[in-house]
N, C-alpha and C positions, 0 to 999 in steps of 0.2 A: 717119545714126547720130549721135546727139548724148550727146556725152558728160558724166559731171558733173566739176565745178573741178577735183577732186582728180585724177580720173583725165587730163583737158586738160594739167596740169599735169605730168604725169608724162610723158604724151604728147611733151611738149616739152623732156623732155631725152635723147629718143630720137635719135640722129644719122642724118637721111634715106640711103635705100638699101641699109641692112643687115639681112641674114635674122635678123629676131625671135624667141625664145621666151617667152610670154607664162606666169611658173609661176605656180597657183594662178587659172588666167584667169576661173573662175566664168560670167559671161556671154558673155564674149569679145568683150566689147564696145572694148575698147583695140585688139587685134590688128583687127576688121574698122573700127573705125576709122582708123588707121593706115594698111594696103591702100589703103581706099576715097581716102583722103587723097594717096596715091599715095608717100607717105612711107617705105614698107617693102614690096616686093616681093614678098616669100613669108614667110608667118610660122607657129607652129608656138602651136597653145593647149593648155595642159596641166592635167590638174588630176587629184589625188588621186582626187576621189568621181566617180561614174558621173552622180548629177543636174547637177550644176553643167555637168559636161560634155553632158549630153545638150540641156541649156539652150543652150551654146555652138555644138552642131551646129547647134539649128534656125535661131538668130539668123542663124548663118554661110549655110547653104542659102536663108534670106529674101532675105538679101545678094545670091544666086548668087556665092557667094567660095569654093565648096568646091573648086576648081583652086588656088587661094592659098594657103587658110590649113586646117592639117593642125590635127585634133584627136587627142589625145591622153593615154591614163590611164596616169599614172603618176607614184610620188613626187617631188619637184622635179624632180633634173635625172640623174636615175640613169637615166634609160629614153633616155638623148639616145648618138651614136657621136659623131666628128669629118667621117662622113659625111654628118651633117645638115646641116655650116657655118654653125651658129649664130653670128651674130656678135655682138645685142645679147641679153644677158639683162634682163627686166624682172621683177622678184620684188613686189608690191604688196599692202597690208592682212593684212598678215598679224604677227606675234608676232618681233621679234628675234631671240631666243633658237631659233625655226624657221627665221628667214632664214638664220643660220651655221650649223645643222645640213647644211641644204640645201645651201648652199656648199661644206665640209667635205667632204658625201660626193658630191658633184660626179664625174665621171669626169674625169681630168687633161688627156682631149685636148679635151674640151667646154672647161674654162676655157681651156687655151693657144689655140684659134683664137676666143675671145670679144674681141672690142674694147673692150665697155664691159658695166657691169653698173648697169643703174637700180635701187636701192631705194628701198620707201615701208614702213621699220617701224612697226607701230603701238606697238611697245612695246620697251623698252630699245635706245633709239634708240644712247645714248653706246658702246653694247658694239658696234654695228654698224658704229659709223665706227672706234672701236680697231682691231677685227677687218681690217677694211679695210687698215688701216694696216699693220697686223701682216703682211698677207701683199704687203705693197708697193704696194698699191693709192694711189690716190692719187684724192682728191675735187676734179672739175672744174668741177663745177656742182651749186645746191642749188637749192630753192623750197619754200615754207612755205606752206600753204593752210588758212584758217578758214574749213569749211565744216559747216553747220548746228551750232553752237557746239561743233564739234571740232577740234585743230590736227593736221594734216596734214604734219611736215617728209618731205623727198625727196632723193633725191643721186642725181647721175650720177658714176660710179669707172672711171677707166683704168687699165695700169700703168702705173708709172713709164718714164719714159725714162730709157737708159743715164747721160745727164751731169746726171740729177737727183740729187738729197739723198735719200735714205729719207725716207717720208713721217712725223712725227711729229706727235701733236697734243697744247693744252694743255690743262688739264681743264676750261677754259671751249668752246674749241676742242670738242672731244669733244660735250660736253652742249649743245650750243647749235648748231655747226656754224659751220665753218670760212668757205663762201662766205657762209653767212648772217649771217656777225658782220663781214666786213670788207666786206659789200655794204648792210650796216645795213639790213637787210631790213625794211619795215613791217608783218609780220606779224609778226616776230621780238620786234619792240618790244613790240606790243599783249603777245606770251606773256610776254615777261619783266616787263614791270607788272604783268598778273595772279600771276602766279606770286610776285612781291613781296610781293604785297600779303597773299596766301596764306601763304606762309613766316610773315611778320610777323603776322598771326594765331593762329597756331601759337603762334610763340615768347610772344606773349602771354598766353595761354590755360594754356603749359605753367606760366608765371610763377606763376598765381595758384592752382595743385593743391596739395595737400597733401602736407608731406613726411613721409615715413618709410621707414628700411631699404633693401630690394628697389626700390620704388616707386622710391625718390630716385634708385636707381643708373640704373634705366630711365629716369626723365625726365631725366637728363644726358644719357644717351645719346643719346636723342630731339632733344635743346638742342642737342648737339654737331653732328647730322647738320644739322638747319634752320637752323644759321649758318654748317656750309658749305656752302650750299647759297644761302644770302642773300651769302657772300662770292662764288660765281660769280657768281651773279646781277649784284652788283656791277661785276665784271673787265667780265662781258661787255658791260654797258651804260657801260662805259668805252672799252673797245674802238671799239664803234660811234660812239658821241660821236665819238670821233678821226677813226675813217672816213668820219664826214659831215661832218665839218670840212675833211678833207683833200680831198673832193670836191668841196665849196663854193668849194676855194682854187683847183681846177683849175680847176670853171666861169669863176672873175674871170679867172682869166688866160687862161683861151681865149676872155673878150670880149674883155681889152684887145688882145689877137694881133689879132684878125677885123676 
């Protein structure tokens, strides 16, 4: 089974030996890769509609994985007990503002025995790490993937430990991601030049429209949002400049140590 970037990617911030549910599994190509991989022991694939799932049976019967890995129709994660022992939840491709519904109306004893939760929102990414945040979550690990000229960020979310701080993030933090700005991600960089560059287009463009009335109020307002938005942009590629300075510092002096 071979999988693509995105989903490899995702793959890899799954922690080896924990009972999976894969929401939203579509092909269920993650979960029988993972099994086959020997990475996850018993996994459980889920999804909404009846095709995507009936997709997922045959992949899985091709496998011979149907002792492994359970198919199942049902909204995210309402159809799960604490009988099942789900430990990692992986929710991927799917919409933000779906992911925290799904979470939200989760049964209470599926999150308390969950270890870890991987997301890959496709959309209103900065609301999913808030959220995150909000219910103590804490982000351990990220990856950022351009594949076929789309970006792809991803997060693996534990709780907190007792003698932690409450997880909070800043509004570069949030929109950008937390491991991904102090690990100066190479993906991260390519987004935030494009996206610079975009912004500053914008604000361009907005420069030379004509003013009047209504119109003028709207195009401030529009000016307003694309400078701050050119101000994160800015933090975060300050941020990282730090973080590969301070990397670079450690490299020298782990030769001059060696």
């Amino acid at each position: 089974m071979k999988l693509s970037e995105r989903l490899l990617a995702a793959a890899s911030l799954v922690t080896p030996g924990l009972v999976l549910a894969d929401i939203g599994t579509d092909h269920g190509f993650l979960p029988i890769w993972l099994v086959q991989s020997g990475l996850t022991p018993r996994a459980v694939a889920a999804d909404v509609n009846e095709g995507p799932l009936e997709r997922a049976r045959e992949h899985i019967a091709a496998q011979g994985l149907e002792e492994k890995i359970e198919t199942r129709r049902m909204d995210g994660l309402a159809g799960f007990s604490a009988r099942d022992g789900i430990e990692s939840i992986v929710i991927a491709g799917m919409g933000g503002a779906l992911m925290i519904r799904i979470l939200k109306e989760a049964p209470e004893e599926v999150l308390a025995g969950c270890r870890e939760l991987i997301l890959q929102p496709q959309s209103e990414i900065a609301a999913v790490r808030e959220y995150l945040a909000s219910e103590g979550l804490v982000i351990r690990a990220e990856e950022f993937i351009l594949e076929d000229g789309k970006y792809y960020p991803m997060m693996r979310a534990t709780r907190r430990a007792e003698d932690e701080p409450a997880p909070s993030l800043t509004p570069e933090e949030a929109r950008y991601g937390p491991c991904l700005l102090r690990g100066a991600h190479p993906v991260l960089r390519l987004y935030l030049e494009k996206e610079k560059a975009i912004q500053e287009n914008i604000l361009a463009a907005l420069g030379e429209a004509p003013q009047s009335g209504v119109q003028d109020e709207r195009k401030a307002a529009r000016r307003a949002e694309v400078l701050g938005v050119l101000e994160l942009n800015r933090r975060a590629r300050a941020v990282m400049q730090e973080a590969s300075q301070e990397g670079a510092q450690k490299d020298q002096e782990g030769g001059h140590h060696g």
